[in-house]
TIRO-574019 format. One record per residue (C-alpha): residue in one letter; x, y negated, z. Coordinates in Angstrom, 3 decimals, padded with zeros to 6 digits, always signed. Each point is the difference from the previous one (the first is absolute). Last residue first. Layout:
// residues N
{A,{X,Y,Z}}
...
END
This chain:
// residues 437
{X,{-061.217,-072.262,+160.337}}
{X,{+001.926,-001.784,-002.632}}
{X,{+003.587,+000.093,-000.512}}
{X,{+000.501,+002.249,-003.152}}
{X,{+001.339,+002.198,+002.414}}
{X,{-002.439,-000.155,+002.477}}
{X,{-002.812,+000.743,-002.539}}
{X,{+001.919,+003.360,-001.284}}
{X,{+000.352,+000.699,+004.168}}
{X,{-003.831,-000.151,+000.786}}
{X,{-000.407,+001.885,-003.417}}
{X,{+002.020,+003.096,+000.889}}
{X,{-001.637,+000.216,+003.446}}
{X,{-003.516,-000.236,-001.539}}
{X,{+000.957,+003.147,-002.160}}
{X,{+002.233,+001.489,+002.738}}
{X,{-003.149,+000.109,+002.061}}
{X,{-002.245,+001.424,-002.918}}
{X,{+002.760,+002.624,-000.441}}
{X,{+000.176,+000.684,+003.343}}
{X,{-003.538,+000.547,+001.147}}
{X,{-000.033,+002.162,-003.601}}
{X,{+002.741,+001.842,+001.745}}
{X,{-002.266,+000.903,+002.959}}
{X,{-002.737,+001.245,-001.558}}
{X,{+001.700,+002.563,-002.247}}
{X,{+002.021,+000.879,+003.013}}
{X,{-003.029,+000.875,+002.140}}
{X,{-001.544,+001.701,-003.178}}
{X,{+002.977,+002.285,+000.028}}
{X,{+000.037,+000.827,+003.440}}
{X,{-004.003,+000.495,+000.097}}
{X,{+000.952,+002.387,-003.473}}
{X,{+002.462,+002.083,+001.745}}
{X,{-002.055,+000.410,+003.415}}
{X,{-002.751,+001.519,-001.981}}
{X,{+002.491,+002.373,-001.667}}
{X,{+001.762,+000.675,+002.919}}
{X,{-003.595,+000.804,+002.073}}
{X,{-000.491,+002.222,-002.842}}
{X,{-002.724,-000.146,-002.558}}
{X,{-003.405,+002.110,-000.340}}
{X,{-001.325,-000.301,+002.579}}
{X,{-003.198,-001.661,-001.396}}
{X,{+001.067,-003.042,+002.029}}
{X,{+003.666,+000.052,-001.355}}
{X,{-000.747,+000.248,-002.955}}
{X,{-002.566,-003.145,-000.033}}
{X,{+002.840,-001.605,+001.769}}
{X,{+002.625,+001.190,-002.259}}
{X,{-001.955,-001.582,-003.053}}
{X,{-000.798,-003.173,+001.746}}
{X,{+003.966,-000.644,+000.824}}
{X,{+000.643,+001.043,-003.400}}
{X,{-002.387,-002.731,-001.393}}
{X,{+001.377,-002.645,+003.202}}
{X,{+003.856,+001.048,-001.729}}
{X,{-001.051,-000.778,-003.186}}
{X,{-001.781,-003.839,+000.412}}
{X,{+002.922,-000.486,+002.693}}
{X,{+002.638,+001.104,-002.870}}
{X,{-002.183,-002.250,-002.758}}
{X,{+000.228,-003.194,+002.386}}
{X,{+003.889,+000.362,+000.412}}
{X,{+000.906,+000.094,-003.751}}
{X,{-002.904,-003.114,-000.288}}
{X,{+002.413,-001.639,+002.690}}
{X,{+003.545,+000.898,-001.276}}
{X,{+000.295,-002.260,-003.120}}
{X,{-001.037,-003.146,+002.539}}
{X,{+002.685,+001.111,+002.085}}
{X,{+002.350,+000.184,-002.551}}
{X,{-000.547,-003.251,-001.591}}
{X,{+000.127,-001.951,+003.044}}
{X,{+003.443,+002.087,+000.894}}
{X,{+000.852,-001.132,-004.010}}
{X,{-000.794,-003.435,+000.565}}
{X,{+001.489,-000.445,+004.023}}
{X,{+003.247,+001.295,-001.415}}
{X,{+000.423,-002.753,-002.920}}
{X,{-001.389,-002.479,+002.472}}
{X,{+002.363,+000.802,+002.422}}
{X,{+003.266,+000.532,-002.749}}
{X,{-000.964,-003.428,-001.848}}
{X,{-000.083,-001.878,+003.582}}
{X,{+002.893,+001.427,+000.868}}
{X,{+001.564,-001.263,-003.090}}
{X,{-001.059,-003.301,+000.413}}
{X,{+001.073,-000.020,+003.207}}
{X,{+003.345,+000.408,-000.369}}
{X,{+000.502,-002.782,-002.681}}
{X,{-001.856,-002.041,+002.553}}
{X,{+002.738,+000.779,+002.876}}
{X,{+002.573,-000.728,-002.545}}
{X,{-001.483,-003.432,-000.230}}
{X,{+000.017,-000.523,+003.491}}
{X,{+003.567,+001.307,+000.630}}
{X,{+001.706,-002.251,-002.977}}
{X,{-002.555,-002.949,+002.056}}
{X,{+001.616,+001.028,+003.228}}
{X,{+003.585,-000.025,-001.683}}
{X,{-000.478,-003.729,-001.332}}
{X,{-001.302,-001.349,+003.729}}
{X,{+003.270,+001.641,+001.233}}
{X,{+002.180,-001.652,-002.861}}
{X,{-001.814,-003.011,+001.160}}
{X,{+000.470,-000.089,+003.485}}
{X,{+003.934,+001.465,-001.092}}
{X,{+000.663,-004.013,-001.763}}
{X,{-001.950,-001.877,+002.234}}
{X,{+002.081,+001.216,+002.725}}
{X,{+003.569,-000.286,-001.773}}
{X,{+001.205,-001.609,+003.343}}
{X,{-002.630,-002.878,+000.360}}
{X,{+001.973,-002.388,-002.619}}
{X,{-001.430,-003.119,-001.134}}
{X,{-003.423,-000.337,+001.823}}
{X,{-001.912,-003.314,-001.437}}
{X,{-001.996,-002.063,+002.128}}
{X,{-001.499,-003.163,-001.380}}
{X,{-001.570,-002.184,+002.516}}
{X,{-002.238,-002.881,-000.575}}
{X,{-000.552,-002.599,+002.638}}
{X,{-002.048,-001.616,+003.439}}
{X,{+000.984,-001.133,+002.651}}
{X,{-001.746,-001.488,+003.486}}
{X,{+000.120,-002.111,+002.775}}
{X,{-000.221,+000.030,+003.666}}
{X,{+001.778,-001.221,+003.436}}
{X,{-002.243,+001.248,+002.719}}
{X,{-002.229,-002.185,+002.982}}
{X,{+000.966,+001.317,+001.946}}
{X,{+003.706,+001.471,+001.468}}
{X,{+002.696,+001.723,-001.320}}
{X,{-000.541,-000.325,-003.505}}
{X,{-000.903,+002.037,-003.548}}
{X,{-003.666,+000.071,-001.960}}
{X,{+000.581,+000.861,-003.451}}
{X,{-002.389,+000.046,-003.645}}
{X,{+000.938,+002.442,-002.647}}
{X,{-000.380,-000.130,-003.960}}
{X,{+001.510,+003.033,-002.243}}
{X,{-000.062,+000.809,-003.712}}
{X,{+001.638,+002.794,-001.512}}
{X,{+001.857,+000.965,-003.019}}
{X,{+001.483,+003.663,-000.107}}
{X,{+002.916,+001.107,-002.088}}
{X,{+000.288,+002.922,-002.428}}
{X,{+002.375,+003.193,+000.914}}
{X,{-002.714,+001.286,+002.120}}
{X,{-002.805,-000.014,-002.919}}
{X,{+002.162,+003.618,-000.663}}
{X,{-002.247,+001.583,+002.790}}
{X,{-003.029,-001.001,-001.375}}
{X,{+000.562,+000.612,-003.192}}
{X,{+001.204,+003.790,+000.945}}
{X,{-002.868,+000.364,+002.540}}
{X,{-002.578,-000.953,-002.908}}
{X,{+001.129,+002.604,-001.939}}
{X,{-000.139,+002.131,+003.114}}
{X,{-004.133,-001.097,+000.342}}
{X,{-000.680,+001.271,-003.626}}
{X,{+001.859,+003.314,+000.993}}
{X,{-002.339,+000.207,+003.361}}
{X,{-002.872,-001.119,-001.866}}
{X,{+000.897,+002.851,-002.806}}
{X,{+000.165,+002.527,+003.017}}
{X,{-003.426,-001.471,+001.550}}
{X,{-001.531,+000.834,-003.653}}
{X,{+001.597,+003.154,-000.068}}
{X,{-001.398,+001.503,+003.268}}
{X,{-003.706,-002.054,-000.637}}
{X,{-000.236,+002.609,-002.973}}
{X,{-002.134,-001.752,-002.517}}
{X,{+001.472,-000.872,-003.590}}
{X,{+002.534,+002.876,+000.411}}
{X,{-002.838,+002.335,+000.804}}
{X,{-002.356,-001.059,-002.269}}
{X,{+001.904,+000.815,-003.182}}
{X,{+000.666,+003.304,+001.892}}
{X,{-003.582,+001.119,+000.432}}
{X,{-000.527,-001.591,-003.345}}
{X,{+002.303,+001.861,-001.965}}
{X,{-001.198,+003.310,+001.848}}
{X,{-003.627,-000.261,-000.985}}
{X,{-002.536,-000.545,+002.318}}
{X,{-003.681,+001.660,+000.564}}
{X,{-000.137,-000.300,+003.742}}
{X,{-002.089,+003.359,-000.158}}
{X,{-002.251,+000.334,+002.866}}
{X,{+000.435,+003.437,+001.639}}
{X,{-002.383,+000.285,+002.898}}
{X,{+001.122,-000.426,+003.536}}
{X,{-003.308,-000.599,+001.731}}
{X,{+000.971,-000.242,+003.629}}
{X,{-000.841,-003.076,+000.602}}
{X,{+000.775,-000.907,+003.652}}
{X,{-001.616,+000.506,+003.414}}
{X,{+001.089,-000.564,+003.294}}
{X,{+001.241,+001.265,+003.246}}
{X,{+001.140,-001.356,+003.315}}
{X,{+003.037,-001.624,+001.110}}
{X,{+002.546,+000.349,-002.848}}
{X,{+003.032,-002.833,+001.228}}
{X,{+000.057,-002.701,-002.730}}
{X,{+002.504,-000.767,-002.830}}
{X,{-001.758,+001.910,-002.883}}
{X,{+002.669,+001.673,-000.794}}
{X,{-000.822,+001.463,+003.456}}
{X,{-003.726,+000.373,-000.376}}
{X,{+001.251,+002.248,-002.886}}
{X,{+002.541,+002.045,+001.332}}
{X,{-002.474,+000.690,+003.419}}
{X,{-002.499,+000.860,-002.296}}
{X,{+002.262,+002.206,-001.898}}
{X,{+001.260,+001.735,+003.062}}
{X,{-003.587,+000.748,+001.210}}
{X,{-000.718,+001.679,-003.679}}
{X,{+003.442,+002.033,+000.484}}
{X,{-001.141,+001.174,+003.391}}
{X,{-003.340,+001.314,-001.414}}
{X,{+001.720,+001.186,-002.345}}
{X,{+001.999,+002.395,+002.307}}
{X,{-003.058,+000.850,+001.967}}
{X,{-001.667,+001.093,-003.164}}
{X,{+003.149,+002.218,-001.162}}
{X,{-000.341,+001.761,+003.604}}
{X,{-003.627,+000.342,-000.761}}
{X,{+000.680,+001.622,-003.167}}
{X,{+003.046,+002.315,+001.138}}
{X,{-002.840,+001.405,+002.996}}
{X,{-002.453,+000.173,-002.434}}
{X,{+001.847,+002.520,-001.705}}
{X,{+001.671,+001.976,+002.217}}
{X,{-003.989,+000.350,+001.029}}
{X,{-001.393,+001.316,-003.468}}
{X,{+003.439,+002.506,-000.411}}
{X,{-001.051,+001.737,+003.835}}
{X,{-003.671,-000.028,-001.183}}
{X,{+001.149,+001.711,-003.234}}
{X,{+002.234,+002.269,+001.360}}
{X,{-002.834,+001.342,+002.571}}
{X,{-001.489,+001.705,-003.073}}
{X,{-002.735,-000.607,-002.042}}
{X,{-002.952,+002.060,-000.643}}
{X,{-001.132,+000.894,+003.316}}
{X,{-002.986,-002.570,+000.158}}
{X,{+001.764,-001.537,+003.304}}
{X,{+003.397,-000.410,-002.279}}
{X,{-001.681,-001.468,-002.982}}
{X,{-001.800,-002.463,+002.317}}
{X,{+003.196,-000.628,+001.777}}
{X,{+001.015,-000.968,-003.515}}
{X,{-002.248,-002.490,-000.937}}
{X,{+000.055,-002.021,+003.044}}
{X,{+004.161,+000.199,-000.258}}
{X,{-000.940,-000.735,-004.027}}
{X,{-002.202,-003.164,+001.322}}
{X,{+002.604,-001.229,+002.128}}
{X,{+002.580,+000.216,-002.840}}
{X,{-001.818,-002.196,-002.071}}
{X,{-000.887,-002.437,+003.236}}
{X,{+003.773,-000.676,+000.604}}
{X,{+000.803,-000.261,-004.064}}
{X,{-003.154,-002.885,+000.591}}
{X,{+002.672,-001.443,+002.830}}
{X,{+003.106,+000.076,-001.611}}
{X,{-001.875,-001.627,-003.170}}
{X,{-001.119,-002.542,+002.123}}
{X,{+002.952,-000.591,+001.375}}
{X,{+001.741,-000.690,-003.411}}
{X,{-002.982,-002.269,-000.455}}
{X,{+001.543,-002.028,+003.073}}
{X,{+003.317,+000.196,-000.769}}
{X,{+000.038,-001.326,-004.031}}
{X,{-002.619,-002.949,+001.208}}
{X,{+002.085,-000.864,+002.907}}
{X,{+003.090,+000.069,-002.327}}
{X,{-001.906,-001.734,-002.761}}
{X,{-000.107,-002.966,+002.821}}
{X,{+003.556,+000.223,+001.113}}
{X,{+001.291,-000.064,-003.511}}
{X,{-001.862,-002.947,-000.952}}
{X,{+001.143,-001.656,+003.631}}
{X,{+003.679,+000.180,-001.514}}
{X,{-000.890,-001.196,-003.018}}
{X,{-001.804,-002.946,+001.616}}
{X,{+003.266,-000.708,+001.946}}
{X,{+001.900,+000.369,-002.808}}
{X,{-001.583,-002.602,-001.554}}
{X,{+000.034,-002.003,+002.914}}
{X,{+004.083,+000.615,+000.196}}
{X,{+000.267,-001.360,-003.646}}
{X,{-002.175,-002.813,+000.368}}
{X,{+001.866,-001.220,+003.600}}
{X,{+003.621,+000.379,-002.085}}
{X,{-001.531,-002.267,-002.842}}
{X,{-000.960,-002.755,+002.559}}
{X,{+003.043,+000.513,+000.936}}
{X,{+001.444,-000.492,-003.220}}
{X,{-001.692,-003.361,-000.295}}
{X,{+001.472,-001.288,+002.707}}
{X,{+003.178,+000.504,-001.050}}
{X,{-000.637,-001.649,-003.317}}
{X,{-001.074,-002.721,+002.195}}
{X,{+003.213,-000.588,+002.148}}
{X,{+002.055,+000.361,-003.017}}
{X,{-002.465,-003.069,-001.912}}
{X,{+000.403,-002.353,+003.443}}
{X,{+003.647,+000.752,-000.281}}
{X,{+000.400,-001.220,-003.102}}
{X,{-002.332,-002.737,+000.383}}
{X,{+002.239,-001.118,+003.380}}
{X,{+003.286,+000.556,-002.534}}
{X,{-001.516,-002.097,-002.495}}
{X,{+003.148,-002.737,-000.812}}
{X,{+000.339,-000.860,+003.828}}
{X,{-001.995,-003.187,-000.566}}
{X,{-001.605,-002.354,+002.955}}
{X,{-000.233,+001.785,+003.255}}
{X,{-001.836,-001.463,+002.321}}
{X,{+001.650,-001.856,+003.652}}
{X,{-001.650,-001.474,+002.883}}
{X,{+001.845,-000.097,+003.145}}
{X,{-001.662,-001.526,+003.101}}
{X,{+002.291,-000.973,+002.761}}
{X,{+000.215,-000.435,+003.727}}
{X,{+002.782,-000.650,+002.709}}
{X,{+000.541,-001.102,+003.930}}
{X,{+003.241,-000.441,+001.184}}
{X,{+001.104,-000.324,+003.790}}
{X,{+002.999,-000.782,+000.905}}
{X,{+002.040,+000.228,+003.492}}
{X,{+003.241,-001.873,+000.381}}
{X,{+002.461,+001.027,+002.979}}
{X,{+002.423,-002.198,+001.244}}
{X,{+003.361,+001.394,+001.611}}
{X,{+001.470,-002.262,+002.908}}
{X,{+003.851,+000.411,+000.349}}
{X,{+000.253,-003.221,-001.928}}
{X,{+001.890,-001.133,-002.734}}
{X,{+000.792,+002.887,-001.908}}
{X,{-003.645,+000.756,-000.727}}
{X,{-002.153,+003.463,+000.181}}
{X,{-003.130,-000.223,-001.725}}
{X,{-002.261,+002.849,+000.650}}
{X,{-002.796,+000.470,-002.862}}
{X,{-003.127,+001.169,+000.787}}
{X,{-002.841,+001.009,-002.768}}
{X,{-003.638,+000.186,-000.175}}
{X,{-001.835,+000.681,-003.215}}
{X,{-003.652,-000.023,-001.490}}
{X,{-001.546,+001.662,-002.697}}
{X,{-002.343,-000.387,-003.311}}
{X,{+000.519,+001.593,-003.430}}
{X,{-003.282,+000.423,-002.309}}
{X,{+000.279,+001.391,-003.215}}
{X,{-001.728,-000.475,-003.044}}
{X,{+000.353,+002.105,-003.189}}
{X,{-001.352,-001.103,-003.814}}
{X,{-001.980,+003.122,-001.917}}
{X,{+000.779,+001.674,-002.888}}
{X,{+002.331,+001.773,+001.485}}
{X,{-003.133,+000.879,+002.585}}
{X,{-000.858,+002.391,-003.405}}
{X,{+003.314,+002.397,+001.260}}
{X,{-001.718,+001.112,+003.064}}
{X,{-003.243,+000.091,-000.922}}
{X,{+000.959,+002.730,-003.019}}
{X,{+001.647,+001.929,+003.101}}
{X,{-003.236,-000.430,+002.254}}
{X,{-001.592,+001.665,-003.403}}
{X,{+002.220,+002.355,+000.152}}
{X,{+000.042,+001.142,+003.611}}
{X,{-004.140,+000.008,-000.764}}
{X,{+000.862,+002.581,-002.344}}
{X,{+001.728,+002.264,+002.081}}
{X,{-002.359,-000.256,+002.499}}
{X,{-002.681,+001.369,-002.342}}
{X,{+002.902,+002.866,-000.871}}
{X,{+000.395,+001.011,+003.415}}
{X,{-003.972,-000.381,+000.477}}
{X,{-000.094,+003.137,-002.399}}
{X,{+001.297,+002.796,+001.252}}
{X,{-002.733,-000.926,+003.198}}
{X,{-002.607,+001.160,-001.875}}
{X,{-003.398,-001.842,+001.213}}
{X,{-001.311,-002.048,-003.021}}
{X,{+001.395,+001.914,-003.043}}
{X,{-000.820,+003.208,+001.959}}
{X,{-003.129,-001.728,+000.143}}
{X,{-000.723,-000.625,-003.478}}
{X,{+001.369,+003.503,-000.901}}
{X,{-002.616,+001.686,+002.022}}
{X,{-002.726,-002.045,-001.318}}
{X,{+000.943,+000.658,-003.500}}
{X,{+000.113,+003.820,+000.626}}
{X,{-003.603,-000.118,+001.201}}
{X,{-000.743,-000.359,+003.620}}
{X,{-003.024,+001.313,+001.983}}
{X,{-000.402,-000.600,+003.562}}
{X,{-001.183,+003.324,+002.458}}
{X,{+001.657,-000.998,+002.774}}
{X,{+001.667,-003.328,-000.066}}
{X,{+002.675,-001.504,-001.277}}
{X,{+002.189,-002.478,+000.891}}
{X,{+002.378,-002.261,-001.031}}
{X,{+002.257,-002.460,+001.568}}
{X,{-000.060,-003.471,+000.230}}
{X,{+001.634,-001.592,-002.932}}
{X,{+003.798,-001.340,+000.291}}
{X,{-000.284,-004.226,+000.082}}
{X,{-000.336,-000.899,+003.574}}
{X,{+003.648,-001.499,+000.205}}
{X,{-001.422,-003.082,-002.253}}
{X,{-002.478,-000.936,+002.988}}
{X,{+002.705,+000.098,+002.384}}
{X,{+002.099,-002.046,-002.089}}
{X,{-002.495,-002.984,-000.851}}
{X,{-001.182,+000.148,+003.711}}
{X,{+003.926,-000.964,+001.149}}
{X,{+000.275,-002.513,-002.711}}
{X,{-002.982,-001.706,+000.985}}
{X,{+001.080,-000.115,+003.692}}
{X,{+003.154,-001.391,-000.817}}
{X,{-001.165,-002.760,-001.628}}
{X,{-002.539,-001.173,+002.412}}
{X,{+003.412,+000.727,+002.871}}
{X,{+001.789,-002.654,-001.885}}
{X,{-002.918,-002.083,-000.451}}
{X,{-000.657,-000.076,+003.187}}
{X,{+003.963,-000.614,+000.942}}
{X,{-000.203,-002.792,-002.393}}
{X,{-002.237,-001.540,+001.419}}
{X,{+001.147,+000.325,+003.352}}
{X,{+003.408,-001.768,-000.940}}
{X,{-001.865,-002.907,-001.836}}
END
């Protein structure tokens, strides 16, 4: 009987063992991409949501929880114990009658099996079952609101690659502008009609354009790097995204934006879990000063030698603390201040929430207001930038005038990149405050 229940012993053990090392593989592989792979903003968020490590703290977080909510369901549950051991003990007895002492070794050899289940304790195992899951629930809510800012994070590390990289490519066709007036004006200067100033001025300025072109160049590395690393992987070779960055109205009115926020935002539902679950604390804790009512049955094994003495007992036990130093009283004081602190916490919030999607309207607003403004100055500055090349040709315009109007069509350019960018920017953060992505 020994052996067999040392096989199933080890049977048992091995099970659990495999269970646990198959549970421990649960974190995702990681990602990578290869050269040349295109991605869309949507696949970029779904694997930052997959692979950034900001967020496995708050997975873990939650399965603490639901190990918590375990924890207080096995009050449901009856409890068995095993108690087994074995004894030896001398005693030296020393008698008046003789000069001989006798010495009296004892062996005991004990078992029991303890069975006892909880009968009434007027709800406090429900109570605390409820706590447990309103604190679940509000990490859940915590993991929401750190994926959505995760996704708005990777939103403005996508538009940033798109915002770098066509800022480099307006560094580099300003580079090939003032190439062609260097090639321009060495011909002026080898006809005799120009003079050495305006090969000198041509070359001081493609020297300041290719410096600006190395510079974004730089910034459009950085922004890959930003974005792969929002991302949560290491940027190993390069890829393509969408770069089409468009405006595309969202079309929503204030009252809805905010109406939407306070019936969405994962950071004020997991605060009005947390409150929910303090309420819960303050029962829970006050459920001390009611007694508890259990059932227990046990079977014994006691002798010093085989075969054992045995018998069992069974009986209802009501234990009910008195006095415990005022502790049941301050535990729920405590509990009481947390839940004062929870709901002020809310209060706060709310008018956070008002103030970010009250700012995140008007900057939307804004930026959408400044994008047709910016499309007319590059539709200008390109038809002065025409006329002063033409001029310029014929020889009829000065290197600073032709240098004035690349400069000005540069800018032009390069705050319509921004406006479009803060446009898209301005929206990524209007949908994170009404809790969406």
């Amino acid at each position: 009987m020994c052996a067999r229940f040392i096989s199933l012993f080890l049977a048992v053990s091995v099970a659990l063992v495999a269970v646990f090392f198959s549970g421990s593989g649960a974190l995702a592989e990681d990602r990578t991409i290869a050269a040349g792979e295109y991605l869309t903003l949507e696949n970029c968020i779904d694997i930052a949501l997959k692979q950034q490590p900001n967020l496995m703290y708050y997975l873990y977080q939650i399965h603490a929880n639901e190990a918590e909510v375990g924890q207080a369901q096995s009050g449901f549950y009856p409890s068995l114990d095993l108690q087994s051991g074995y004894t030896r003990s001398q005693i030296v007895s020393n008698s008046h009658h003789t000069p001989y002492s006798t010495i009296i070794n004892k062996d005991d050899y004990y078992g029991s099996a303890e069975l006892s289940q909880t009968i009434f304790d007027f709800g406090k195992t429900l109570t605390n079952v409820k706590m447990r899951n309103y604190y679940l629930l509000s990490s859940k809510k915590d993991y929401e609101a750190q994926a959505n800012t995760t996704a708005l994070n990777v939103k403005g590390s996508y538009y940033g690659v798109v915002k770098a990289k066509r800022a480099r490519d307006v560094d580099a066709e300003t580079v090939k502008k003032y190439e062609q007036q260097l090639d321009q004006a060495k011909d002026f200067y080898d006809a005799g009609t120009k003079a050495r100033y305006d090969v000198t001025q041509a070359e001081v300025n493609l020297s300041g354009a290719n410096i600006s072109l190395m510079n974004s160049e730089n910034a459009l590395a950085v922004a890959w790097d930003n974005l792969t690393t929002t991302m949560g992987i290491i940027y190993t070779a390069d890829f393509k995204i969408d770069e089409d960055i468009s405006p595309k109205p969202l079309g929503i009115k204030f009252e809805d934006a905010l109406a939407a926020a306070y019936s969405n935002r994962p950071d004020l539902m997991s605060a009005i879990a947390a409150k929910d679950a303090a309420e819960k604390n303050i029962e829970y804790a006050k459920k001390d000063y009611l007694p508890v009512i259990s059932g227990t049955a046990s079977y014994n094994f006691d002798n010093g030698r085989f075969p054992l003495d045995n018998g069992w007992m069974a009986g209802v036990v009501m234990k009910w603390n008195i006095f415990s130093g005022f502790n049941t009283k301050y535990k729920a004081a405590e509990a009481r201040a947390s839940m004062d602190a929870a709901e002020s916490k809310i209060q706060s919030m709310k008018l956070s929430i008002y103030s970010g999607v009250r700012q995140s309207y008007l900057n939307l607003k804004l930026a959408g207001d400044v994008i047709p403004a910016a499309e007319l100055q590059v539709k200008l500055a390109k038809e002065n930038l025409d006329i002063a090349t033409l001029k310029y040709e014929a020889g009829l315009a000065s290197p600073v005038d032709y240098t004035d109007a690349v400069v000005q069509y540069k800018s032009a350019k390069l705050t319509y990149i921004n406006a479009l960018y803060n446009y898209k920017i301005a929206q990524a953060a209007i949908l994170w405050a009404m809790g969406s992505r």
